[in-house]
Kinemage of the C-alpha trace (Angstrom):
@kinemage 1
@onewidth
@group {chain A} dominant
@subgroup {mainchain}
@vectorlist {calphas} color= white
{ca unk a 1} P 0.000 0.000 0.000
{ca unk a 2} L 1.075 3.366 -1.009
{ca unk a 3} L 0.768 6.595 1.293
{ca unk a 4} L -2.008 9.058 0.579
{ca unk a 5} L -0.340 12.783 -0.023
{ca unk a 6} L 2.440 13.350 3.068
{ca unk a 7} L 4.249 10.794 5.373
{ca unk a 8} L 3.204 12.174 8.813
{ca unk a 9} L 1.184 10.168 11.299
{ca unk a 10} L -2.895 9.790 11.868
{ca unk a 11} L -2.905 12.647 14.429
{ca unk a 12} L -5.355 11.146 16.800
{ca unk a 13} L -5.189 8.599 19.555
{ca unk a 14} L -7.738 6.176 20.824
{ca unk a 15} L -9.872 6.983 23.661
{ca unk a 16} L -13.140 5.230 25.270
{ca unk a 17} L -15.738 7.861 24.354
{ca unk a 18} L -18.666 6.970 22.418
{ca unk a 19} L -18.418 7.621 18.780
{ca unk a 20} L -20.649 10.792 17.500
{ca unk a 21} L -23.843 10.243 17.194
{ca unk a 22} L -24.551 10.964 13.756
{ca unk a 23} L -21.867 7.334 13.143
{ca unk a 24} L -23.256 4.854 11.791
{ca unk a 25} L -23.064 1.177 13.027
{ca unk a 26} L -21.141 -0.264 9.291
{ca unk a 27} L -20.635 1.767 6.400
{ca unk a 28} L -19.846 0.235 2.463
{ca unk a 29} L -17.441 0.769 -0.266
{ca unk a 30} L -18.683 0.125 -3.769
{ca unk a 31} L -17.853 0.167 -7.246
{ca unk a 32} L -14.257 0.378 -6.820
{ca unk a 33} L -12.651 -1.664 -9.529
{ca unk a 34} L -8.947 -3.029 -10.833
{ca unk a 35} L -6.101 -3.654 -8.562
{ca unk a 36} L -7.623 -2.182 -5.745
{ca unk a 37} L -11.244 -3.974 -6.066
{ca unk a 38} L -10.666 -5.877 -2.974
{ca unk a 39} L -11.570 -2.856 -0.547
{ca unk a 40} L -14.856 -3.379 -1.636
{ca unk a 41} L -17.228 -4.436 1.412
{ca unk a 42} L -18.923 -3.923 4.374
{ca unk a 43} L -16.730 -1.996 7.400
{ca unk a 44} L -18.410 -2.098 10.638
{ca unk a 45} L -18.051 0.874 13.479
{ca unk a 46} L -15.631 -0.242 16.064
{ca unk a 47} L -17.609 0.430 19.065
{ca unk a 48} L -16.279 2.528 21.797
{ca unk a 49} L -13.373 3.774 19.942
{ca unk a 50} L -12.671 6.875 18.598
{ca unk a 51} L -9.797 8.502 15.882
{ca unk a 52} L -9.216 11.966 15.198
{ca unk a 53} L -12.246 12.592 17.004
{ca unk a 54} L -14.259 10.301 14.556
{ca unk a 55} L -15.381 6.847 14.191
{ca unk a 56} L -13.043 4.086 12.864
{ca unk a 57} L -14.452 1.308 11.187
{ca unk a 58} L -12.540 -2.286 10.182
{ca unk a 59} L -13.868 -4.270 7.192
{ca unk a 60} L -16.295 -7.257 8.526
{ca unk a 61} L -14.059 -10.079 7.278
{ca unk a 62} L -10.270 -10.499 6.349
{ca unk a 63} L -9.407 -10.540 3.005
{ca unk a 64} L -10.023 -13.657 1.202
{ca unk a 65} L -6.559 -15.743 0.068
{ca unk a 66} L -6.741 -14.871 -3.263
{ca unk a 67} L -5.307 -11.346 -2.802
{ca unk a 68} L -1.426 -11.893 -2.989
{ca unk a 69} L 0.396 -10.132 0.478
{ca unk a 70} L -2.666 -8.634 1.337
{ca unk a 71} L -4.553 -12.049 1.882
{ca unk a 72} L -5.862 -12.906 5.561
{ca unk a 73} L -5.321 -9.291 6.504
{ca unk a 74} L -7.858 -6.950 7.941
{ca unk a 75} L -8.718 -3.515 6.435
{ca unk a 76} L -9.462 -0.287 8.634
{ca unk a 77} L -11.241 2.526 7.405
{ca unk a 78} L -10.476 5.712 9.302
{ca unk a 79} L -9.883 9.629 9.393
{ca unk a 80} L -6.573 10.770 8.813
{ca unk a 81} L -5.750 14.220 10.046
{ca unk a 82} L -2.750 15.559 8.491
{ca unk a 83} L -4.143 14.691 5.190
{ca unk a 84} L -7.887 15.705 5.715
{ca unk a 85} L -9.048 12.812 3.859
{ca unk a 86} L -10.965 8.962 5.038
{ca unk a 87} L -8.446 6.632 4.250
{ca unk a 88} L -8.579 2.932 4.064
{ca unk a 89} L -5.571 0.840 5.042
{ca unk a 90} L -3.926 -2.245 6.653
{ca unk a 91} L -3.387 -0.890 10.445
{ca unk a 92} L -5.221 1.931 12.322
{ca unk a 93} L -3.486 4.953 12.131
{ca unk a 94} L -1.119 4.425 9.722
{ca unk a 95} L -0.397 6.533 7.061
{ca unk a 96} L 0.290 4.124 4.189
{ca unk a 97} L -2.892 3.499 2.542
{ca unk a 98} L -4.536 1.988 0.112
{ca unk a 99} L -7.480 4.599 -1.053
{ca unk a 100} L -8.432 7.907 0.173
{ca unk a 101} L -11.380 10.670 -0.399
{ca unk a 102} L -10.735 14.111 0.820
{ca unk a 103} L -13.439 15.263 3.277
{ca unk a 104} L -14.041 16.121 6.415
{ca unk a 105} L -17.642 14.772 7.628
{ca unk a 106} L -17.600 12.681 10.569
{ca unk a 107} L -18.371 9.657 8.782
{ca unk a 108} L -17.267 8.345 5.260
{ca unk a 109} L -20.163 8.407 3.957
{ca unk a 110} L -21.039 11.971 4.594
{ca unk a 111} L -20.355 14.859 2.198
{ca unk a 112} L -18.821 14.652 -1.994
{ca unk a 113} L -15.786 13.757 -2.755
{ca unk a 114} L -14.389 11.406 -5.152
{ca unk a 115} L -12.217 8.613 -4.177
{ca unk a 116} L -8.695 7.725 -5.353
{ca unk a 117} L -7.455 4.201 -4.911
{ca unk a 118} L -3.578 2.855 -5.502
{ca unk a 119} L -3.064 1.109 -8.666
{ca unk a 120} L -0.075 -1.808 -9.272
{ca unk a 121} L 2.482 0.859 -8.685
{ca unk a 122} L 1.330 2.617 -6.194
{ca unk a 123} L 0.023 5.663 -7.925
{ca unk a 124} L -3.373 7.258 -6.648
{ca unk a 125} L -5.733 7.335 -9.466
{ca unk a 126} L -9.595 8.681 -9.611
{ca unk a 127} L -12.398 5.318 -9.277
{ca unk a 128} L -14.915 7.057 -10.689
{ca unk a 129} L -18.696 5.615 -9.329
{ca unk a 130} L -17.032 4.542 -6.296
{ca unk a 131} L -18.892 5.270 -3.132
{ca unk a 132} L -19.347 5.278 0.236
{ca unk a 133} L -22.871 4.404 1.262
{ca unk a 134} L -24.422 3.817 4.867
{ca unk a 135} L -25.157 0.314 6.331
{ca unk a 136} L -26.495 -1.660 8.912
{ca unk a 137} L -26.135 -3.946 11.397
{ca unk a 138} L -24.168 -4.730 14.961
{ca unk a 139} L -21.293 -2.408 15.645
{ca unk a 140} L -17.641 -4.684 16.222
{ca unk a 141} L -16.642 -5.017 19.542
{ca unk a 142} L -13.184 -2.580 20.721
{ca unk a 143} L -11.714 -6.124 22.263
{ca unk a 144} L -11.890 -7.759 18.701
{ca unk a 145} L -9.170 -4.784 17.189
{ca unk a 146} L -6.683 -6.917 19.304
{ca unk a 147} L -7.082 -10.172 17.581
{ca unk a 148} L -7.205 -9.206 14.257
{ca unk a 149} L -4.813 -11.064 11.857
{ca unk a 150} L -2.616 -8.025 11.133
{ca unk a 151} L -2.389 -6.632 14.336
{ca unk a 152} L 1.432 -5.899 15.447
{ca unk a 153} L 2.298 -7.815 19.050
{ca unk a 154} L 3.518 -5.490 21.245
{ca unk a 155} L 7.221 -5.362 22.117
{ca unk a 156} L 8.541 -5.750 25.451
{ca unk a 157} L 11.381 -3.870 25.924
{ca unk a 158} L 12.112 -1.761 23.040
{ca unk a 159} L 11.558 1.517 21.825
{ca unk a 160} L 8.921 2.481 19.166
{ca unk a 161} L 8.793 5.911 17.404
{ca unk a 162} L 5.046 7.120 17.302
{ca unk a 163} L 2.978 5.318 14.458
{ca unk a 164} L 3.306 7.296 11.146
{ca unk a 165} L 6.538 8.240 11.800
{ca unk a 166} L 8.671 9.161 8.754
{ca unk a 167} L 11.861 7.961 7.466
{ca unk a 168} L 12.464 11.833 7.169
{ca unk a 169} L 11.791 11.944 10.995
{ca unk a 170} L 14.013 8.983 11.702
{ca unk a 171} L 16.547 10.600 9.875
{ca unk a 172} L 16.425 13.350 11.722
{ca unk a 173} L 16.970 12.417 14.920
{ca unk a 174} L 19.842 10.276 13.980
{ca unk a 175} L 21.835 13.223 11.975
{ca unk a 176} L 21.380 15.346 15.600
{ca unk a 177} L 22.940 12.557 17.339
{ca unk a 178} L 25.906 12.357 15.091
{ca unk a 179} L 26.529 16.229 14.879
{ca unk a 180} L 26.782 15.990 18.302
{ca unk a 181} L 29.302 13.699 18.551
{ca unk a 182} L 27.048 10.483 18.902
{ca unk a 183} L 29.082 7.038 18.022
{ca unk a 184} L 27.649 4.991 15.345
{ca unk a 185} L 25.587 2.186 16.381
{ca unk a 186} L 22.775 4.970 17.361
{ca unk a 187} L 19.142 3.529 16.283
{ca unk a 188} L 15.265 4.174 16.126
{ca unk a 189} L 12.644 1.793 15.764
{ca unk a 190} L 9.549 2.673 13.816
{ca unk a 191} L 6.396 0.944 12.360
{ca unk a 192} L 6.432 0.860 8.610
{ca unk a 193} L 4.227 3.117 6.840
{ca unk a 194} L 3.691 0.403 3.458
{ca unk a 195} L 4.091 -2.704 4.229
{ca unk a 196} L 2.066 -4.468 6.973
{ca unk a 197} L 3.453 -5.867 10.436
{ca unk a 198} L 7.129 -4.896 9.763
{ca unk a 199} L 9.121 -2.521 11.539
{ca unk a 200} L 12.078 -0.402 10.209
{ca unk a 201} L 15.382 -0.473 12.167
{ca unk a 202} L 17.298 3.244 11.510
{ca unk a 203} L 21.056 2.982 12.153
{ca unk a 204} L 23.806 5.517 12.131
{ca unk a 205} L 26.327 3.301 10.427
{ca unk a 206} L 30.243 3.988 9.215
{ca unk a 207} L 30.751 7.192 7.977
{ca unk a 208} L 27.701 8.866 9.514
{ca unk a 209} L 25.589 6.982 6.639
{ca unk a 210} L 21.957 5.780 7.816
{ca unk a 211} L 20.727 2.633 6.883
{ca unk a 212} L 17.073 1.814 7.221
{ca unk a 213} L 16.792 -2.548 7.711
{ca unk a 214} L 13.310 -3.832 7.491
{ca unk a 215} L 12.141 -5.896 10.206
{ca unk a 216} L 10.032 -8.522 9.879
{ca unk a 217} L 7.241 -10.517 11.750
{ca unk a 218} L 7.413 -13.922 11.234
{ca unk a 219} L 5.524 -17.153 11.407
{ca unk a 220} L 3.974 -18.196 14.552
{ca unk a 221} L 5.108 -14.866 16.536
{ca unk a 222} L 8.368 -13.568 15.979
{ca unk a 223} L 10.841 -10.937 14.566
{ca unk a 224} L 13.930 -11.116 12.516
{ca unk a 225} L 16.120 -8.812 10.069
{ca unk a 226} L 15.072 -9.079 6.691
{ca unk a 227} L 17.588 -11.796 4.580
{ca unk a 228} L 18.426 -13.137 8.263
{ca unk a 229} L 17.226 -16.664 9.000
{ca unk a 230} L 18.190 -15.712 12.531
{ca unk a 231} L 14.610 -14.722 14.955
{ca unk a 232} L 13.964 -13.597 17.961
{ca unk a 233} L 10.838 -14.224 19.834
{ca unk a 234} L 9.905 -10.608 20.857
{ca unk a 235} L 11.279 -7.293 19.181
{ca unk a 236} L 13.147 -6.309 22.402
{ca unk a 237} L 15.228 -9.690 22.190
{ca unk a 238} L 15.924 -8.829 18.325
{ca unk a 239} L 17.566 -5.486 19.605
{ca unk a 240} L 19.540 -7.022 22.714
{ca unk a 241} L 20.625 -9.493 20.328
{ca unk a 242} L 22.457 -6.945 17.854
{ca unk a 243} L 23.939 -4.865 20.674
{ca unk a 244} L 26.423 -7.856 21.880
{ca unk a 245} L 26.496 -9.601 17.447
{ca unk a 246} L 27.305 -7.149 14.682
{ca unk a 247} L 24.935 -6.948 12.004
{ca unk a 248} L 25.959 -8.707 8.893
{ca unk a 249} L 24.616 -5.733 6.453
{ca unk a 250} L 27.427 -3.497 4.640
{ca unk a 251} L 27.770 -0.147 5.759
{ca unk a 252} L 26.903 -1.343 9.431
{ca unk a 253} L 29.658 -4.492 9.566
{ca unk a 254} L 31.261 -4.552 13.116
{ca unk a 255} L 28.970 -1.766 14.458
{ca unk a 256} L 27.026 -3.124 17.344
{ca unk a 257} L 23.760 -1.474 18.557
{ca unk a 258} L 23.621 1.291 21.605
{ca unk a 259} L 21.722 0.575 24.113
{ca unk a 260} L 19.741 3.580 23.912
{ca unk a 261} L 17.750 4.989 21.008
{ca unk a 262} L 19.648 8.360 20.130
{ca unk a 263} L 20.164 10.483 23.430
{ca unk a 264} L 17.787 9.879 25.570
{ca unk a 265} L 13.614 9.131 25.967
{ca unk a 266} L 12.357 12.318 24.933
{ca unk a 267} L 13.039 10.500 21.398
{ca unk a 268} L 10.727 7.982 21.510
{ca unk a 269} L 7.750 6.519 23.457
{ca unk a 270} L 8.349 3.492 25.266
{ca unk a 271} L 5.705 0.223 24.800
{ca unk a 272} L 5.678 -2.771 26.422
């Protein structure tokens, strides 16, 4: 999935009010056709949760298995701030999506606005007919957001940059550690923006260069470097791991991991 107009994150945060009243319990994309034809469906109202100050709704059923990487994942359908726009994609709050339709109702189906959907190479383009129409029906349960197939674990004793998080961002914060003097070996963790339940590992490498390794979850629970056959059973074990073993990648051989993300907590909010 592509991202709709800038990197930046959601800007909301879940909360246990009641959605507005003017939500409806499902809501249902139509007439969307080509590559991105499987959003089509029903997405019901997650009850007692609320984005950006708005609903968020997750499609009724995972995807079926004939859709490639996408297949057995959930879709979310929510309100993404920094954008202005309803956006459909793989995790809640992130900003790589798969469509988008710039409005600002407090449901999807309120107000015009024409939706544009990613195509095989990631490009937006206009669906034209496609529509957001209200349903029916029970609102999902807040408990069942947990269990869904592409839900990330949580790490134990890592740090995570905020979801939506740029590789701009990431950058960032590691070029302020080096022009202070920081060591190579300096690293931020962040969820990916495209591709679903991976994280990418930012390193200050040799040479003040930054590499960006994907991370990947594997099969039953797990996490390892992408190319490595090597996993660790939570994300906090993957980091330990590569503070005390150099990673194999060029531009980071013999560098080992610090212990701390950049210089200090105000970097990063800690999960677990």
């Amino acid at each position: 999935a592509a991202a709709a107009g800038g990197g930046g994150g959601g800007g909301g945060s879940f909360d246990g009010d009641d959605a507005p009243l003017s939500a409806p319990n499902s809501v249902i994309l139509d007439n969307i056709t080509g590559y991105a034809s499987f959003l089509n469906g029903i997405y019901r109202r997650i009850d007692g949760i609320v984005y950006a100050d708005r609903p968020a709704f997750r499609m009724a059923n995972p995807l079926p298995a004939n859709n490639g990487p996408v297949s057995g994942k959930l879709v979310y359908l929510y309100y993404h701030v920094d954008n202005k726009a309803w956006v459909v994609g793989m995790r809640l709050g992130s900003s790589g999506v798969a469509a988008y339709k710039s409005a600002s109702g407090h449901s999807p189906h309120e107000g015009k606005g024409e939706w544009f959907v990613s195509n095989e190479t990631g490009k937006f383009v206009a669906s034209v007919g496609s529509r957001c129409l209200e349903g029916a029906g029970d609102p999902l349960p807040a408990e069942d957001i947990v269990s869904g197939t592409n839900t990330l674990p949580r790490p134990d004793t890592s740090a995570v940059l905020p979801s939506g998080t740029s590789r701009l961002r990431a950058e960032s914060l590691l070029n302020e550690h080096s022009h202070k003097g920081g060591k190579p070996g300096a690293f931020v963790v962040r969820e990916s923006t495209s591709v679903p339940d991976t994280y990418i590992l930012s390193i200050l490498g040799l040479e003040k260069k930054i590499l960006h390794l994907r991370v990947d979850s594997c099969k039953p629970r797990g996490y390892a470097l992408s190319g490595s056959t090597t996993q660790h059973d939570t994300l906090g074990k993957l980091i330990k791991f590569y503070t005390k073993s150099p990673i194999p990648q060029q531009g980071v051989q013999g560098v080992l991991l610090l212990n701390k993300c950049c210089s200090g907590e105000e970097l990063y909010e800690s999960v677990g």
